[in-house]
Every structure is written in C-alpha cells, then in structure tokens.
N, C-alpha and C positions, 0 to 999 in steps of 0.2 A: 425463657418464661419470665427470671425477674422483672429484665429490661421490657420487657411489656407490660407486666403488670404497674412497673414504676411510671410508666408514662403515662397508663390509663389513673394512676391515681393523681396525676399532676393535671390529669385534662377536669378530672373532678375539681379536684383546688381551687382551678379557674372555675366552674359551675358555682362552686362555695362562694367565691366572691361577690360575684355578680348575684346572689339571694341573699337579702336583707335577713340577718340571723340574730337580732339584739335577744339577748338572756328573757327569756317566758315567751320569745316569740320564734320561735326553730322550727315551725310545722315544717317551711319549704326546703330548708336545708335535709330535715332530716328523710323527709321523701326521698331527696335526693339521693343520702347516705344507703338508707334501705334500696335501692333498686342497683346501685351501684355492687353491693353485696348479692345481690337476686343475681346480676349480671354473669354472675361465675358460681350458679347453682346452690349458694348458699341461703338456708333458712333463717331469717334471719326477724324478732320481734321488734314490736315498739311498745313501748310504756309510754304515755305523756309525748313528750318529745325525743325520749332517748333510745337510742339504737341498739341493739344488742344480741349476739349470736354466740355459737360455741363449736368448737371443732366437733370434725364430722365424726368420731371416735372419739368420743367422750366418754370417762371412767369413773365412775363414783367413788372407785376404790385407789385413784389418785390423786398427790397432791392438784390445786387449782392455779393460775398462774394470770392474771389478767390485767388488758391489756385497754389501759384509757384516756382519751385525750377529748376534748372537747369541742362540738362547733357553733358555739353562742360567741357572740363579739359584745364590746362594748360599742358604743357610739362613737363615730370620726368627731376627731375634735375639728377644732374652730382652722387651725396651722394646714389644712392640708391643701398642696396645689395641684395632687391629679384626681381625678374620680375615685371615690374611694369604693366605690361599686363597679368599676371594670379593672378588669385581672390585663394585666399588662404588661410584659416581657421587654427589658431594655438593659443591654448588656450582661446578662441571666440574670439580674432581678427582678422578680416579680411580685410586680407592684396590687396593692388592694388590703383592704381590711380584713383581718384576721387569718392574712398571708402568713404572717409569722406567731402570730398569739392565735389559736393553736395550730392552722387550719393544715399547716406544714405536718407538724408533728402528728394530726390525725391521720392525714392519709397516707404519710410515712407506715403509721399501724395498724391502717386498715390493709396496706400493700402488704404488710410481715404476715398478718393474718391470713391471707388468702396463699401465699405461699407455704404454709403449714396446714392449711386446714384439712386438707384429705392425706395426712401421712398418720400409718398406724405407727401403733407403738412406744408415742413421746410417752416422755415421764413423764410429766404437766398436763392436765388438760390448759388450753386455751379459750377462756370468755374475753371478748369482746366489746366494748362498752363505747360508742359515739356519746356523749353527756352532754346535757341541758344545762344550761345555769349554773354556769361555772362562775362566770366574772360577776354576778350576783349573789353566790353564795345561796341562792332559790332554794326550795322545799323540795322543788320538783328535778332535780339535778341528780348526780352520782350518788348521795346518799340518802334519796329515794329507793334507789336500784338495787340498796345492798341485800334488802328482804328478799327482791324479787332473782338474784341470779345465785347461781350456787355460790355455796360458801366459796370464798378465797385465801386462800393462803398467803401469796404474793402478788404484788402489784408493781406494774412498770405504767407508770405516770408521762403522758405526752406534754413535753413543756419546753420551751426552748432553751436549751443548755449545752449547744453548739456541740452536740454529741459528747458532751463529759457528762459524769457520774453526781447527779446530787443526792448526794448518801444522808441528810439531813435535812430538814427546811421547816421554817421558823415558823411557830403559830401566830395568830392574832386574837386579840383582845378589843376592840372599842367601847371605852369609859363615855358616859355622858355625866359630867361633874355639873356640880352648882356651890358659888359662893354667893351667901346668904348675907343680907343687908339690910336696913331700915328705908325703904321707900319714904322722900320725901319732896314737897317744892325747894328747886333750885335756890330759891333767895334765902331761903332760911338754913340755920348752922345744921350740920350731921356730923356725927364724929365715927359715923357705918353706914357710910358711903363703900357699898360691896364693888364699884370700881375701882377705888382704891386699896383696895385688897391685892387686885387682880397682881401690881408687879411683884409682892413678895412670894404668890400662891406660882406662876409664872417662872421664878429663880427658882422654888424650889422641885418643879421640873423638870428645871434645867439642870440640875442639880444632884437630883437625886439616882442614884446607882441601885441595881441588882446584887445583892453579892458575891452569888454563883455565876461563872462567866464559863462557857461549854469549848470541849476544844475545837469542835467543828461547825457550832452557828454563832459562837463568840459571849456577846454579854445581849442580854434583852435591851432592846430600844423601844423609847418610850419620846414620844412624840406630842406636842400641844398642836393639833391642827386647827381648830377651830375656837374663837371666840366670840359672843354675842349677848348685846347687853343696851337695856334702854329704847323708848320706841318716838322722844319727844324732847327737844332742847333744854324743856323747865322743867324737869320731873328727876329724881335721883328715880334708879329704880331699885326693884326689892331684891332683886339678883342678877349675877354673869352666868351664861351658861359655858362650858367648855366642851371642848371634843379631845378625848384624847385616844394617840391610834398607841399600842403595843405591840413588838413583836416578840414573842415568845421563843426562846430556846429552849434545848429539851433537857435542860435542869428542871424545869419547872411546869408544872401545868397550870392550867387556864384559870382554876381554882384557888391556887395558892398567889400566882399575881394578884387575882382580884381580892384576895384577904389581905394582902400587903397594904395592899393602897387605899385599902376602907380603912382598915384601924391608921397608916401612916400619912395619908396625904390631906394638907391643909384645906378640902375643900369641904364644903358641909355637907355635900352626900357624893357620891360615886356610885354610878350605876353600871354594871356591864350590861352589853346589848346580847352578848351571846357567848356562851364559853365552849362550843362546841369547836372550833376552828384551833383544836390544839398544833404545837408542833410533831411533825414525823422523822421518821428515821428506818436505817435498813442497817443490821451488821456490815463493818466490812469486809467479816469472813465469809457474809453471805454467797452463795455459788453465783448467783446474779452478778454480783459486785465485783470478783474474783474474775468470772469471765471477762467484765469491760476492763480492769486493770492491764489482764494479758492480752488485750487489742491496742493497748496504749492509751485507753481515756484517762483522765486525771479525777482523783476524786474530789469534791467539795460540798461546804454548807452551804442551802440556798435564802437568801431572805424574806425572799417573795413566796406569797401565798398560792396554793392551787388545790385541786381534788385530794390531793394526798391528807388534808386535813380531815377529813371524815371517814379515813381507813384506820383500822384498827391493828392490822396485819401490815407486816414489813412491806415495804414501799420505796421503789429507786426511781425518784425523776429523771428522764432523760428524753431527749427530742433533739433534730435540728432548729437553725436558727437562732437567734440572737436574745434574750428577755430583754435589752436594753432599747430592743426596736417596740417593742409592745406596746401598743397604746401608744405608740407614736404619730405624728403626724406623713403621709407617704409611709407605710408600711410596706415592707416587704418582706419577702425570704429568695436567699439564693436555690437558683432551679439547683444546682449542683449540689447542695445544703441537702433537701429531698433525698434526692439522687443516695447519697454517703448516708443519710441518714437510714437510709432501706437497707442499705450494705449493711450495715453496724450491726442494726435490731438484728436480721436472719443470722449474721454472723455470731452475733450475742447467744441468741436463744438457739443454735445449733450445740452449741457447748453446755448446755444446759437444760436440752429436750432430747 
C-alpha cells in the first residue's frame, strides 16, 4: 500500500511540474491537489487556492497535529538549461521547478496522509494543508487558513531539510531606510550631500551586532541589499533609499529588532514592511522531535524562511530534498529523496499517533 501510494504521489510531482503555479496563481495545481485526494475517497475543501482536509476520525476532544507544505513556485530564473516546466527523470533526479522547493516535500505529505487517514484511534487528529503563497508571503496563503481549519496544536512544516530536524528557524524583518539630504545642482558646493553619508551609514551595518546570539539559530543577520539614489547626472538628490533584509533569532521578536534600529541605526527613518514573519521553534523534548532523534535525524537551526513563520503553536520543519537547490536554476529532488522521505514521516508519526 505505501509503495503505491508513494509512486502515485511522485506521478502527481511530475503533473505539479508541468502546471504553472507562481504564488496568487495556484488555481491549476490546486485542482490538481484536490482530485488527487478525491482519488482515494477523501473529502477534501478549497479556500482561495489552498487545499485542505482532515482524517477520517476526527476528535474534537484531541490534540491537533498538521500537516503543511506548499505548491506555489517562484519564477525560473534567467540560469536554467532544461525546461523548467517538464518534470524529467535522469539518473533519479528529477528535474523541474518546485521539484524540490516544495513540491517533493508536499507530496511526500500528502502520501503520509493518506496512509493515516482511515486509522481509528490516533492520538492527533490529522489536518492537512496544500498552501498558497508561500514564496510571497501573500494574504491568501497558510495564514489565511488558520481561522478556517481547526485549532492546531502542532505543526510539521514541508521544507527541504534532507530529512533532519529544523527544531528552529529564523524570522524576517525588511527595513526600508532613508538617508536624508539637501537636494542640490551638481556645480554648486553641498556639504549634505545624502550620498555621501551613504559609506559611514553602510560601515555601520556592517558593523553593527545583536547582543543576544541563540544557541540554535546563532546571532541575527542583518543584511544591506539594496541601494538607490539619484535620477539625473547634475542634480544632488534629497535622499538614498535602502533595503535592509534581517534575520531574526528566537531571542528576539520582530518588534524589539525594529525598536533597536529606529532609536540605533544612522539612517533618518527606518520603516519595517511587516513584522509578522517572526522566528519559530519546537521544544526538543518535544514528542515530535524525540521520535526523529530515535530514527537518527540530526537536529538544527534553519535560516531560511517558510509557513512556520505565521504559526503560533510548536512547529518542526522537515521534508526531503536539498534547500540549497531552491530557487536554483535545473532544480531538482532525488526520486529516492521522496521515496525515504515517505518512510520517515509514517515512521515519525507512528511513534507519535
């Protein structure tokens, strides 16, 4: 029964592929997702674009246990030299976009699910979440859904993390700064000239530290990604804008970064774009966490962002596949990645349902 259900979700992965799924645009993937679930007599809704079902013996008067990974992709970049819309199998990788950012890790948990769905008795219920708008951060994504499905207790996050434990993972923050200047014509003297600011403001970015450093997602990193300033060769202008990206550790929430760097940082205003993307974390007494240990996963912090930032309830990332291939150009996941990833989950959550 596994080994069947694992191969019909790998035959979906490939259908995932070959459907154009960029974030607010999911209608055809998620068709997809829902009939794939009808397929094996499960009832299963849609909100927007996101999928969502619950074991067939559902208990109000049990804990909740849910189960979610994403099937919106970002755009193929510029680098890639096979079709990034045909799913393509060479030397068991396969190849195509959102092979490994998520699409592995979904149907990895859409296969656990269906292998649990008709057993009475688990301690957990099991919900189900395919999600929208994930690599956008969208309105209409997983925490759109929190109202609409039953409370949760716990969460197991589909992300790739080559089947280890991310018992942590880091929030984000995006500043949009401004250093403030005297607009003037180029021939004439300035002495606020706001590009000239820019390399001390710049050092002190480079520069500047957190002073809480976590043991498991490290110190916050804090990044200058963008800069922009000026529209015309003879013109000083009146400001530089910045971008700044933060990762958050779970010393700290999203709130207290962004009071640091209003009253501390050299630039004339600091705006955050959104402070809901905090960081997550799971005990590692957790019973979730405990189970992957006694399978031999290893635990760790993750840097990178995903769904888990909008949960409020403990939350363990784990998926197959690689996060270093994401968003890469030729993406892929190994067929045998899938394969072990399906083993894991059912073997996880038998010791734990």
């Amino acid at each position: 029964m596994k080994s069947a259900i694992t191969q019909h979700a790998i035959d979906l992965l490939k259908q995932l592929i070959e459907t154009p799924s960029f974030s607010s645009e999911e209608e055809q993937t998620a068709t997809l997702i829902d009939n794939w679930l009808r397929s094996y007599d499960i009832p299963c809704k849609r909100t927007d674009n996101n999928v969502w079902a619950v074991n067939k013996y559902f208990d109000e008067n049990k804990p909740t246990l849910l189960l979610n990974s994403h099937h919106d992709t970002v755009k193929p970049n510029n680098g890639y030299t096979k079709d990034p819309f045909k799913a393509s199998v060479e030397d068991n990788r396969l190849y195509g976009l959102g092979s490994n950012d998520a699409g592995g890790c979904l149907v990895a948990l859409m296969a656990t699910f269906v292998y649990f769905y008709n057993l009475e008795n688990l301690k957990y219920n099991l919900v189900l979440v395919a999600s929208a708008e994930e690599e956008s951060s969208g309105d209409k994504g997983l925490n759109s859904m929190l109202s609409v499905i039953p409370a949760i207790d716990v969460a197991i996050v589909g992300e790739p993390t080559l089947m280890h434990l991310a018992v942590a993972e880091k929030g984000l923050v995006v500043f949009d700064a401004l250093i403030k200047g005297t607009p003037s014509h180029a021939a004439h003297p300035n002495l606020n000239n706001p590009i000239y600011k820019l390399g001390g403001v710049l050092k002190w970015f480079e520069e500047f530290s957190f002073e809480k450093k976590s043991e498991v997602l490290e110190e916050v990193k804090m990044t200058v990604t963008q800069v922009n300033a000026g529209k015309q060769h003879n013109a000083v202008p009146s400001e530089v804008s910045l971008v700044i990206d933060v990762r958050v550790n779970d010393c700290y929430s999203n709130q207290e970064i962004a009071d640091i760097l209003i009253l501390s940082s050299p630039c004339d205003t600091m705006t955050p774009r959104s402070l809901r993307l905090n960081s997550s974390s799971i005990p590692v007494d957790h019973d979730l966490v405990q189970a992957g240990i006694a399978l031999g996963r290893s635990t760790y912090g993750s840097p990178t962002l995903s769904d888990q930032a909008v949960l409020t309830c403990p939350s363990l990332k784990l998926g197959p596949g690689d996060s270093r291939r994401s968003h890469s150009a030729d993406e892929f996941i190994y067929v045998y990645e899938i394969e072990e990833g399906v083993d894991i989950y059912i073997e996880l959550l038998e010791k734990v349902l």
